[in-house]
N, C-alpha and C positions, 0 to 999 in steps of 0.2 A: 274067325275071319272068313269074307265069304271072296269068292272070287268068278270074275264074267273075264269070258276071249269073244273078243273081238269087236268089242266096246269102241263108238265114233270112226267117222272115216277110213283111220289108219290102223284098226282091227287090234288095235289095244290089248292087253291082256292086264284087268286092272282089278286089284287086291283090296278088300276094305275091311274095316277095324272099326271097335269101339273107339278103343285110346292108342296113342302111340308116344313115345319119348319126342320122336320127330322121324315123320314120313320118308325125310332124305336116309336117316339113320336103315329102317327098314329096307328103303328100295339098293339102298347097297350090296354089289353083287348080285344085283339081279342082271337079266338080258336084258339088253335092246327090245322097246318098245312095249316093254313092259311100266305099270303106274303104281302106286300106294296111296289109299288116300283112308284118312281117321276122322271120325267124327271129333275129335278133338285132340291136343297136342299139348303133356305135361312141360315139355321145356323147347317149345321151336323157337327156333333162332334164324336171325339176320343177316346181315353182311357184318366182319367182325366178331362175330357172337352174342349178336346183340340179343335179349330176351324178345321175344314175338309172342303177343297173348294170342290164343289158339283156342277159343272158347265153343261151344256147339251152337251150331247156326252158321259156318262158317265153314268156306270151303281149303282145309289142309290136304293138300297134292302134291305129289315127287313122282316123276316119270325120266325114264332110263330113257336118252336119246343116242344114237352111234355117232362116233367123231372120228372118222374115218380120213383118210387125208394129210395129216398132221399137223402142226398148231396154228401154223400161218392162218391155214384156208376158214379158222375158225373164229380167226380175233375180233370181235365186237359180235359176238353170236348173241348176249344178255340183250343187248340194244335191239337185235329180231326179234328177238320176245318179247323184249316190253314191248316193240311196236304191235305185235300181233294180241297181243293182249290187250294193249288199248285198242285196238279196232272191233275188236271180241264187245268191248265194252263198248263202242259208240254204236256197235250192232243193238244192243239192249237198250239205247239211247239213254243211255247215264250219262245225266249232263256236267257239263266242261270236262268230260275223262282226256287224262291225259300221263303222258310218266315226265316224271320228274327224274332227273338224270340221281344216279345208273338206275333204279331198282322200283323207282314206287311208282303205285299203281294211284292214281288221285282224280276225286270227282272236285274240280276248283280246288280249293286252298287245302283240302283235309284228305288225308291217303284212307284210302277203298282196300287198301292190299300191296303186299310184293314176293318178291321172285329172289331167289336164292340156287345161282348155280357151282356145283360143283365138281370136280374131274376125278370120279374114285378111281377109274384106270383108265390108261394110254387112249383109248379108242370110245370111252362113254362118258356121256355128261349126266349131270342128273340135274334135275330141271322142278326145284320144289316152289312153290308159289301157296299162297296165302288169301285170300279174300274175305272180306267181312259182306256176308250178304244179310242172315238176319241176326243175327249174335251184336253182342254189344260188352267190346272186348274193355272198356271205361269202367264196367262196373268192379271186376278186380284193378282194375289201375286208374283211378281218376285224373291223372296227369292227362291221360288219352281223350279225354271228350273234347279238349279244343282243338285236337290235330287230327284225328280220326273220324271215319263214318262206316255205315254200312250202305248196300243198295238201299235194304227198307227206308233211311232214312232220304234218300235221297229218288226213291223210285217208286211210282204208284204199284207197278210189277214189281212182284218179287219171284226172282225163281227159283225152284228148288234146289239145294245143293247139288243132287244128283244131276240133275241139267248141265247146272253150271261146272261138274266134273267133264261130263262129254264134250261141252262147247268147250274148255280149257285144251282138253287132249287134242282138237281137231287145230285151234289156233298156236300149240305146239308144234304136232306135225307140220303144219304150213309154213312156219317160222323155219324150221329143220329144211324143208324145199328150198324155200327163199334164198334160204342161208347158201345152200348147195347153187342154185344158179347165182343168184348175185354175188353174194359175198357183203361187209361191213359197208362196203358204199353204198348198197340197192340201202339198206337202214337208215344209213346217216342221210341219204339222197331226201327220204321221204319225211324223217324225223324232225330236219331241219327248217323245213317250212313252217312245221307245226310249235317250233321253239322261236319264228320270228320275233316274237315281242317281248324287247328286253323281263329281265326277272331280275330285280336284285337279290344278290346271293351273296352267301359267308361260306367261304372254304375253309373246311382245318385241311391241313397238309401233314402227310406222315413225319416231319421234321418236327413238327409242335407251332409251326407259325399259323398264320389266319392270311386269306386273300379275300378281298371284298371286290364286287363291282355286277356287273348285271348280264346274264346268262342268256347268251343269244343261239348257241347254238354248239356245232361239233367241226373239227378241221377233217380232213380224208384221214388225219390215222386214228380220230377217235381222240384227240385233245380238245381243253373244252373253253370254247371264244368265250372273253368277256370285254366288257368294254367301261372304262374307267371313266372318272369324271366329268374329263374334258371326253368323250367318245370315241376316243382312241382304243380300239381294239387289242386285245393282247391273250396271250393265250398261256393255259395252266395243262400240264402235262395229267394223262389220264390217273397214273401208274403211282401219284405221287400225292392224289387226294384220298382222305381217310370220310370224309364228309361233307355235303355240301346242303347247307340249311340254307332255305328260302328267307326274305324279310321282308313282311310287311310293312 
């Protein structure tokens, strides 16, 4: 394992590996502002636990952020990151980037990557995220080549993992600021525009039901509008969905 301080804007102090089980797993108990990042990842995981292919070409990162404050001042903190991650991306100009509520990272209809946060103690998050830039994580699971992409396929530029470690950490830290002055409104405030145009969507809900209707956007406490057939708005509580599949 080799290790750099002071790594992107926020002077990082960021650990790298061949392989790891999962980056989150590693950066646990580490300090504040501290990263882990593997050339690839035997069993990374989702929201849920879901399997996440982690193949080499791809960028696997977990970064230790402080949550200082207590839980209020930090509720919808995933939705600063996705947005700062999608900006990270339309920086690179990866076209139609965008997050698909909570967690994916998507170029149009196929996810690019996601974000997976977690609270190993009172006062720190860990902040793991995911990206396919040139790996092609389809070839162990062919289920994934109609829902997935990397930049290469979608980008004449391609940049190095290592790049794309620095510019993550820098669009982290930013997220963490953001977070600190605004708070969950400054995200929803700017997310929301970006979600104007209906989405039809399938909701499972932690109960075992299904909600159908089309995905406009977030209410102030981070419940998610939708609007039914006749376009009556109505809203699904955050807390209470397990999944939310787009429909073409």
């Amino acid at each position: 394992m080799t290790v750099s301080s002071g790594v992107g804007s926020a002077g990082w102090k960021l650990f790298e590996c061949d392989s790891a089980v999962s980056t989150n797993d590693l950066a646990r108990g580490l300090p504040a502002w501290n990263a882990v990042r593997a050339d690839r990842q035997t069993s990374g995981r989702g929201r849920f636990g879901r399997a996440f292919v982690s193949d080499r070409g791809g960028l696997w990162i977990s970064a230790v952020l402080p949550a200082e404050g207590g839980t209020a001042k930090w509720l919808g903190f995933s939705l600063m990151v996705g947005l700062h991650l999608v900006r990270m991306l339309e920086a690179l100009r990866i076209p139609s980037a965008r997050l698909r509520w909570p967690n994916d990272l998507m170029s149009g209809p196929k996810k690019l990557g996601g974000l997976l946060i977690e609270q190993s103690a009172k006062e720190v998050f860990i902040v793991g995220f995911g990206l396919n830039i040139s790996n092609a994580p389809w070839t162990a699971d062919p289920s994934l080549e109609a829902i997935s992409t990397s930049i290469a396929r979608v980008s004449r530029s391609v940049p190095s993992v290592e790049e794309m470690a620095v510019r993550t950490l820098d669009a982290l830290a930013d997220a963490h600021h953001a977070m600190e002055e605004g708070g969950m409104k400054a995200a929803i405030d700017e997310l929301n525009p970006r979600w104007s145009r209906p989405v039809p969507a399938e909701i499972s809900l932690s109960s075992g039901k299904k909600v159908s209707g089309r995905f406009v956007g977030l209410d102030p406490r981070g419940n998610l509008r939708l609007l039914d057939e006749r376009d009556f708005e109505f809203l699904v509580e955050h807390q209470s969905i397990e999944k939310l599949a787009e429909i073409s």
